[in-house]
C-alpha atoms as a printed R data frame, in Angstrom:
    type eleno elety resid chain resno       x      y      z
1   ATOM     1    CA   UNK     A     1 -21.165 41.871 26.245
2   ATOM     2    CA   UNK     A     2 -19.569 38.586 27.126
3   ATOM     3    CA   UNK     A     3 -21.766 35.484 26.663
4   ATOM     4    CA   UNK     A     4 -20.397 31.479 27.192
5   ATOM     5    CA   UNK     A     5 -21.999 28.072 28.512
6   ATOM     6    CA   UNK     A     6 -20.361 27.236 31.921
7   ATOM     7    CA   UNK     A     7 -21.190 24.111 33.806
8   ATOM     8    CA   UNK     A     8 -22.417 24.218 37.370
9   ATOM     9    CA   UNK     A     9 -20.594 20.992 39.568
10  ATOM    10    CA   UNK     A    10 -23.179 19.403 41.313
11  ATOM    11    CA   UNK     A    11 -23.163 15.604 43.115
12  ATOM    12    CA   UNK     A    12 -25.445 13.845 40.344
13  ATOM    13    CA   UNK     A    13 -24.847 15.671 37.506
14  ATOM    14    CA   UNK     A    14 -22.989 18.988 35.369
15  ATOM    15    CA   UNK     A    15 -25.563 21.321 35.080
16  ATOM    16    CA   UNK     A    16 -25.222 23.646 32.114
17  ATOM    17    CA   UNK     A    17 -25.720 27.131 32.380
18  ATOM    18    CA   UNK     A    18 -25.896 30.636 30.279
19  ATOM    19    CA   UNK     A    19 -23.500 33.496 31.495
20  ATOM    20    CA   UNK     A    20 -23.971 36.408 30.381
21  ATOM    21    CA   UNK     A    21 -21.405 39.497 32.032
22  ATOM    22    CA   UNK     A    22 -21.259 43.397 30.868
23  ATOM    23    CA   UNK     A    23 -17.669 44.036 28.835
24  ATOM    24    CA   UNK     A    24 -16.964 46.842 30.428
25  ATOM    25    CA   UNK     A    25 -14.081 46.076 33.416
26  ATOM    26    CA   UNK     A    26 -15.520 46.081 36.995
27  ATOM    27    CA   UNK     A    27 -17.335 44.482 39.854
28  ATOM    28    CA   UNK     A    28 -20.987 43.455 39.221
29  ATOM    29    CA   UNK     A    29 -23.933 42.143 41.239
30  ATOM    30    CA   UNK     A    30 -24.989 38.399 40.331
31  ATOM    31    CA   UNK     A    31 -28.383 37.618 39.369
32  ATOM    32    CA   UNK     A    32 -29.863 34.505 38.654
33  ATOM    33    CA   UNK     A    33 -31.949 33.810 35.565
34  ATOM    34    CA   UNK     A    34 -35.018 31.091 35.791
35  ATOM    35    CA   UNK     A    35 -36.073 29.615 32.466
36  ATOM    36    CA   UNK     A    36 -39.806 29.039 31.924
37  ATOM    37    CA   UNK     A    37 -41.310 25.222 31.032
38  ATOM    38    CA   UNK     A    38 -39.547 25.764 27.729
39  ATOM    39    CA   UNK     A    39 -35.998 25.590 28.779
40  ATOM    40    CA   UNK     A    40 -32.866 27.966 28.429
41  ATOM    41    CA   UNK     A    41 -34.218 28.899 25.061
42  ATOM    42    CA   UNK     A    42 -34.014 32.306 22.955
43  ATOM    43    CA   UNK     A    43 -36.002 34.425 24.757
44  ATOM    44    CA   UNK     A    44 -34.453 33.064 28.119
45  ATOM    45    CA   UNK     A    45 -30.683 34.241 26.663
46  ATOM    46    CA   UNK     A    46 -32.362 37.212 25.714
47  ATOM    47    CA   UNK     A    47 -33.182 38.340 29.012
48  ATOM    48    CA   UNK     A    48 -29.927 37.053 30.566
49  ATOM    49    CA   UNK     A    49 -27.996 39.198 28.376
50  ATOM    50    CA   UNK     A    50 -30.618 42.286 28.802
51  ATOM    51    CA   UNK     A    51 -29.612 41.705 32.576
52  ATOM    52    CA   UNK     A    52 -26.039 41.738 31.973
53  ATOM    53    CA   UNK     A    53 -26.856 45.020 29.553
54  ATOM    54    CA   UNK     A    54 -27.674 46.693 32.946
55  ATOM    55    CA   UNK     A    55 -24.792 45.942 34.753
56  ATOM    56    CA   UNK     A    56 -24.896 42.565 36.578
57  ATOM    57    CA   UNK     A    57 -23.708 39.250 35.613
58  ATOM    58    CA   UNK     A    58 -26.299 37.077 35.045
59  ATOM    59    CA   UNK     A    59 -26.736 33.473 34.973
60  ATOM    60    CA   UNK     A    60 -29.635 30.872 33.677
61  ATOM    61    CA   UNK     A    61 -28.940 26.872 35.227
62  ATOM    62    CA   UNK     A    62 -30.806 24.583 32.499
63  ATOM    63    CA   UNK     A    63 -33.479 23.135 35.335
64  ATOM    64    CA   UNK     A    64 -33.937 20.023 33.450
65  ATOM    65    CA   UNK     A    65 -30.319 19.274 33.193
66  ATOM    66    CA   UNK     A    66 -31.047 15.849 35.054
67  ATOM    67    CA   UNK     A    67 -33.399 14.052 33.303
68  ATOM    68    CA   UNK     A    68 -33.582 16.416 29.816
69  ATOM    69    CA   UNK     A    69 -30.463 17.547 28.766
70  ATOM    70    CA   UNK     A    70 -30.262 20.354 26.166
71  ATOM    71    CA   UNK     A    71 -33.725 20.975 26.116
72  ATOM    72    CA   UNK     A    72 -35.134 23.961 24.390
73  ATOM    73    CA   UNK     A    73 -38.561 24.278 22.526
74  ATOM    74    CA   UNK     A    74 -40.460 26.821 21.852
75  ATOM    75    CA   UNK     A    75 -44.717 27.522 22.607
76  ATOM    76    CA   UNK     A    76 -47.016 25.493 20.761
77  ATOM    77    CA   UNK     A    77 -49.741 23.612 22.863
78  ATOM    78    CA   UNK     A    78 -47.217 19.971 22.183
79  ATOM    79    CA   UNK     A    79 -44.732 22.096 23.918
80  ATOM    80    CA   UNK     A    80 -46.415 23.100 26.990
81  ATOM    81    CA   UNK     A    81 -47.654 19.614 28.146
82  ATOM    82    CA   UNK     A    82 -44.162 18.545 27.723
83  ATOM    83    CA   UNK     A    83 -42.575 21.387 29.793
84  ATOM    84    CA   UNK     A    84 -45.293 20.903 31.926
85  ATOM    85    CA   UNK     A    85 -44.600 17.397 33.153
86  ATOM    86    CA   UNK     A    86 -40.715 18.564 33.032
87  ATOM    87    CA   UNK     A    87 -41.479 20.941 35.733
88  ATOM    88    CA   UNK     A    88 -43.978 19.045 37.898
89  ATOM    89    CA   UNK     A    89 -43.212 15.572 37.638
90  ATOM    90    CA   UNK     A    90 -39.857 15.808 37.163
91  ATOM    91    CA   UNK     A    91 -38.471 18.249 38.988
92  ATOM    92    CA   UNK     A    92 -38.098 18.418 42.741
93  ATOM    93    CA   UNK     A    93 -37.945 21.317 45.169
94  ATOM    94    CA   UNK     A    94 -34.430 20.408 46.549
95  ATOM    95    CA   UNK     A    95 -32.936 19.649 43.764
96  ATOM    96    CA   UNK     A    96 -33.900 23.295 42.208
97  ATOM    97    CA   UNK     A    97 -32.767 25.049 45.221
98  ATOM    98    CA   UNK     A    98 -29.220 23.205 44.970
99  ATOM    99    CA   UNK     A    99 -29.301 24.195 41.395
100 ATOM   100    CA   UNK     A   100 -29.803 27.814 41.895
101 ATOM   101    CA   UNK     A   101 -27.451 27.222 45.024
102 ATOM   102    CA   UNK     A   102 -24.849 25.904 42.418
103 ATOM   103    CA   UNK     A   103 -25.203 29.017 40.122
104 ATOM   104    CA   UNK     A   104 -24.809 31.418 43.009
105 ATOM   105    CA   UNK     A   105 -21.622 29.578 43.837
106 ATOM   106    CA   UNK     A   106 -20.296 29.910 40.712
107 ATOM   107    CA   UNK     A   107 -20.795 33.337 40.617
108 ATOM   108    CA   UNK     A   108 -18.819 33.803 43.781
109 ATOM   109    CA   UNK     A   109 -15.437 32.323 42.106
110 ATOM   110    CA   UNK     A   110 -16.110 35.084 39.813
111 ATOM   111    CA   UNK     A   111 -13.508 37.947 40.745
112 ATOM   112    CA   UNK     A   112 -15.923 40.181 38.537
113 ATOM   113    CA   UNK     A   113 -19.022 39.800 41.363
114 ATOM   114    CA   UNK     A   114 -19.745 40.973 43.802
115 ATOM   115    CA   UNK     A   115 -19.593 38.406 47.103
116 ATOM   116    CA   UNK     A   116 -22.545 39.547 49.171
117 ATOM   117    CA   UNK     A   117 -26.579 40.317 47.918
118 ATOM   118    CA   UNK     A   118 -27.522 37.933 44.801
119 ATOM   119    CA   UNK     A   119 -31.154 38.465 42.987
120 ATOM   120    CA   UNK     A   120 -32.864 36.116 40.966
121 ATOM   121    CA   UNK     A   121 -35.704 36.218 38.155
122 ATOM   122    CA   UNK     A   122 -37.866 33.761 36.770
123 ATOM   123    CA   UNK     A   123 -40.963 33.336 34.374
124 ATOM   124    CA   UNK     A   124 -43.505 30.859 34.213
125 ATOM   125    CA   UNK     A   125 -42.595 27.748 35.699
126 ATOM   126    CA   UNK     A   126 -39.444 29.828 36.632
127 ATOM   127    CA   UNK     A   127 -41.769 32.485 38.478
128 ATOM   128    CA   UNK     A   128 -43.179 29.962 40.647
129 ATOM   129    CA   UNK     A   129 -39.115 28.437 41.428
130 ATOM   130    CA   UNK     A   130 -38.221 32.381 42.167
131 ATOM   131    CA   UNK     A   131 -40.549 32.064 45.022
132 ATOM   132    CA   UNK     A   132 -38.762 29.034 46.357
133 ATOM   133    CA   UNK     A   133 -35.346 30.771 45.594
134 ATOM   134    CA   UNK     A   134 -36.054 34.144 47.386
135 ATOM   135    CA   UNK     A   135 -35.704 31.591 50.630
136 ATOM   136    CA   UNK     A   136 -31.919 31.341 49.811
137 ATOM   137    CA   UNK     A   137 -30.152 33.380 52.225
138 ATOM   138    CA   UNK     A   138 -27.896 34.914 49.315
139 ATOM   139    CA   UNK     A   139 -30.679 35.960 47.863
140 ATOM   140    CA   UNK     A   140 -31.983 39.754 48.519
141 ATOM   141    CA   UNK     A   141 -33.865 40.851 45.644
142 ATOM   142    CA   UNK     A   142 -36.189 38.717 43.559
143 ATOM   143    CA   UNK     A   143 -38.714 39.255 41.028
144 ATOM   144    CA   UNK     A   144 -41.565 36.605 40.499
145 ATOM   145    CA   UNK     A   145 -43.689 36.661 36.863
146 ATOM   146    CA   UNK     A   146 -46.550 34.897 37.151
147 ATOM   147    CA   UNK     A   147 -45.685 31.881 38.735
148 ATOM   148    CA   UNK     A   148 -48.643 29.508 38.608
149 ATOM   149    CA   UNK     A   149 -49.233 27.010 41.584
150 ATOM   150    CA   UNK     A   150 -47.419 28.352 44.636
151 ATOM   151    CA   UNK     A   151 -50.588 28.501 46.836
152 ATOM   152    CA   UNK     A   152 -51.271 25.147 46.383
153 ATOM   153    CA   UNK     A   153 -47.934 23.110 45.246
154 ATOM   154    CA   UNK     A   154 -44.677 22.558 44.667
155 ATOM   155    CA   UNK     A   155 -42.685 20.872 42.464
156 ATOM   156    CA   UNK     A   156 -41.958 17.633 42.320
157 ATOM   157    CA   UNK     A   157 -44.675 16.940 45.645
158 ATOM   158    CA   UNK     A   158 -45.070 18.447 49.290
159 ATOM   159    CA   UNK     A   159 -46.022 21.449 50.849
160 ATOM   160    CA   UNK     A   160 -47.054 24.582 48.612
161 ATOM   161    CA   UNK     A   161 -44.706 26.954 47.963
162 ATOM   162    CA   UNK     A   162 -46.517 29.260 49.354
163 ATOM   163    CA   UNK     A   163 -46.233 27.817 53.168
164 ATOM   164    CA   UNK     A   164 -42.289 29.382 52.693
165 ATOM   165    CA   UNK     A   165 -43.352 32.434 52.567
166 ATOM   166    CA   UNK     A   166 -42.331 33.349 56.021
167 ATOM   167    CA   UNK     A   167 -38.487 31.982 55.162
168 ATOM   168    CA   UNK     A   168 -38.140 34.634 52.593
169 ATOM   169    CA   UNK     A   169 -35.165 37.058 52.609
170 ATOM   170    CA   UNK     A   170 -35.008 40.588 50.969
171 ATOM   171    CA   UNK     A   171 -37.506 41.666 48.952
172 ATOM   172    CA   UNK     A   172 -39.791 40.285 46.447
173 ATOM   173    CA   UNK     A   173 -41.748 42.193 43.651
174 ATOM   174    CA   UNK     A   174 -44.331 39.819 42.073
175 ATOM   175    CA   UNK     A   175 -46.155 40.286 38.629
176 ATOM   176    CA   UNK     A   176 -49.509 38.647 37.444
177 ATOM   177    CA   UNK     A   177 -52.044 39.153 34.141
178 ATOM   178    CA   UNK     A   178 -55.405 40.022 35.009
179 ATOM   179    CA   UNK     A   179 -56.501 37.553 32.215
180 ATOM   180    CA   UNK     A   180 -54.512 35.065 33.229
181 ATOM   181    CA   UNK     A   181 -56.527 31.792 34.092
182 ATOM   182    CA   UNK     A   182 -53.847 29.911 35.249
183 ATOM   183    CA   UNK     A   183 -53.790 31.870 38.458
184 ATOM   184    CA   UNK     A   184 -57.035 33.156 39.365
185 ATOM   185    CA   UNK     A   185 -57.459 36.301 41.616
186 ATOM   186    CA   UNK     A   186 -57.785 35.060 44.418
187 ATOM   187    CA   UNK     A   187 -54.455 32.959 44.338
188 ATOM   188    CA   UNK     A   188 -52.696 36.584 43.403
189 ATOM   189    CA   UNK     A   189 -54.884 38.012 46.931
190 ATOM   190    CA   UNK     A   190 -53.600 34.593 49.262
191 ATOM   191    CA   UNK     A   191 -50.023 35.415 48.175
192 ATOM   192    CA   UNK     A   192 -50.497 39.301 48.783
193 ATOM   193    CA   UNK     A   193 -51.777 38.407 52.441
194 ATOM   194    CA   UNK     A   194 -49.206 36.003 52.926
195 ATOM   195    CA   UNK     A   195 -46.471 38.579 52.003
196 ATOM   196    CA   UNK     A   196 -48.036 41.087 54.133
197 ATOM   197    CA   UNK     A   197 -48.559 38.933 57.137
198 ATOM   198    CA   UNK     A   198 -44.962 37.881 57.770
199 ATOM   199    CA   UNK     A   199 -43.638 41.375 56.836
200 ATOM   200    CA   UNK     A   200 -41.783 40.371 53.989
201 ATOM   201    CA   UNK     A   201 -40.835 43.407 51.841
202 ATOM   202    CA   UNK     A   202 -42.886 42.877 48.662
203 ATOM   203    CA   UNK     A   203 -44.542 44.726 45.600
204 ATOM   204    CA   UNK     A   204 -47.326 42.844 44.170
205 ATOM   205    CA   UNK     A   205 -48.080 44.105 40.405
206 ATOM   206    CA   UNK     A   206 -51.363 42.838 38.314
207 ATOM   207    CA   UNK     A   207 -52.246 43.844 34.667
208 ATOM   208    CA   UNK     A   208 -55.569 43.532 34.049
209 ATOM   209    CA   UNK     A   209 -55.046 43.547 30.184
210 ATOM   210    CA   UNK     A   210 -52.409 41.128 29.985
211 ATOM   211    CA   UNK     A   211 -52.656 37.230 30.345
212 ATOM   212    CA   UNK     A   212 -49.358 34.286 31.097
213 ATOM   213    CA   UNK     A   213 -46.751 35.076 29.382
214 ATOM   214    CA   UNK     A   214 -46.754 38.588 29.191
215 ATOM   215    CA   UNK     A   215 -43.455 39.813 29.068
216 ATOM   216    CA   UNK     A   216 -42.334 36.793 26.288
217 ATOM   217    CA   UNK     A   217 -42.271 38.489 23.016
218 ATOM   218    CA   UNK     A   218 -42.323 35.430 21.459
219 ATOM   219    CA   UNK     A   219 -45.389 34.462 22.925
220 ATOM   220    CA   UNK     A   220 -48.622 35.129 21.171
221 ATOM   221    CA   UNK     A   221 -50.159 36.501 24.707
222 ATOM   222    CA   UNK     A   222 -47.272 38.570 24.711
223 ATOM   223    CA   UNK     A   223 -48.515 42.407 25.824
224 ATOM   224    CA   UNK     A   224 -45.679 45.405 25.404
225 ATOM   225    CA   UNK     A   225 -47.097 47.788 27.422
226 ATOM   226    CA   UNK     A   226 -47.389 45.434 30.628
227 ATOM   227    CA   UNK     A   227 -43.937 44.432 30.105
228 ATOM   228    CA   UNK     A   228 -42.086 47.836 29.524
229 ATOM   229    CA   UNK     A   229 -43.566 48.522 32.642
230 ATOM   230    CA   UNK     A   230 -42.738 45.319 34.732
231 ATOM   231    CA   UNK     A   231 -39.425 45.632 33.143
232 ATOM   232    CA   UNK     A   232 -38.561 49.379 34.464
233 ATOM   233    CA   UNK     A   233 -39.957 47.957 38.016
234 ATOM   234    CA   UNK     A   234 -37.586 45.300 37.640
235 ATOM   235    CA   UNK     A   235 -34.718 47.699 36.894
236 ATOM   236    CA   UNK     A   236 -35.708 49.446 39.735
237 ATOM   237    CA   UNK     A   237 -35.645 46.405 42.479
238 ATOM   238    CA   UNK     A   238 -32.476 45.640 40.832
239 ATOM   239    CA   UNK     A   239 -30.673 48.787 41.454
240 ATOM   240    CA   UNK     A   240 -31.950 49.542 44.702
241 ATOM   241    CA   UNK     A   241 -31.302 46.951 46.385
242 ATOM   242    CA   UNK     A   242 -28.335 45.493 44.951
243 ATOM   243    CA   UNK     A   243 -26.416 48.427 43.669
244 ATOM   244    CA   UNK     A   244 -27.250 50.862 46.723
């Protein structure tokens, strides 16, 4: 596998990225990668380069770039307030839509990608900016893990995420913990109806064992079984919809 920082051009600022592409000569789908509150950190690369394991090339923008350059920390509770305000205060919704915008584009001066039918993926605070990003119109396949907040915000102010729903393109699998108190069941149910009611081609998955964080092994709430399984459904979105 081939791994490198590349830099994203945008108006106010370089935004650096993780690139991770299979060795193996061809012509791959692009998928983009959406760190959680904690940056572009270990477990973020990790999953990038899983991606690219399966045959895509796969790319995670730094969503902080602006304001918090390099930033990369891991989960204690210090942690999480500061990659909370990061994400919420800091961060707008236009400016991560250009981002991801910016990522796709540089995947399309890639002669090893294919042009047409991007995905994304995103955790955490990234979960909740997959949402946003299925709106994209290169986008075709995304997968959401348990982004908190998008029935009733969005970051950086405005309408919840959630009101997009109808703007979606492709399809969407989303994944929640049963336990997970940051996004009670009846958040996981408004999304579901929301989904269903503008026809949006969706899978919504919940694990009533597992709490945020699932699929993080570095993450204390971290639950294999929930997360081999989101993982193959992953694999599976992937595949069929990109590589059919």
């Amino acid at each position: 596998m081939y791994t490198t920082k590349v830099y994203l051009s945008q108006p106010d600022c370089n935004v650096e990225a993780y690139l991770a592409k299979p060795e193996t000569p061809g012509v791959y789908p692009g998928i983009v990668v959406l760190q959680e509150i904690f940056g572009v950190n270990e477990h973020i690369r990790d999953v990038t380069e899983r991606i690219a394991n399966l045959g895509y090339v796969a790319i995670a923008p730094a969503l902080f770039q602006r304001q918090h350059p390099g930033f990369e920390t891991g989960y204690t509770a210090d942690a999480v307030e500061i990659g909370r305000k990061y994400a919420w205060s800091d961060c707008t919704a236009s400016q991560l839509l250009s981002d991801i915008q910016a990522a796709i584009n540089y995947l399309k001066t890639l002669p090893d990608v294919q042009q047409e039918g991007f995905g994304c993926i995103g955790f955490c605070f990234g979960g909740h900016v997959a949402y946003l990003a299925a709106t994209l119109p290169n986008i075709r396949a995304t997968a959401s893990f348990y982004g908190a907040r998008i029935t009733d915000a969005t970051p950086g102010g405005g309408l919840p995420t959630i009101k997009g729903t109808k703007d979606i393109n492709g399809t969407i699998y989303t994944f929640f913990g049963g336990k997970d108190a940051s996004i009670p069941q009846n958040q996981v149910n408004e999304i579901t109806q929301e989904l269903t009611k503008y026809h949006i081609s969706h899978r919504v998955f919940c694990y009533n064992e597992a709490d945020h964080g699932f699929f993080c092994d570095r993450r204390s709430s971290y639950n294999a079984q929930a997360a081999a399984d989101a993982w193959e459904k992953v694999q599976e979105l992937f595949a069929s919809v990109l590589k059919s």
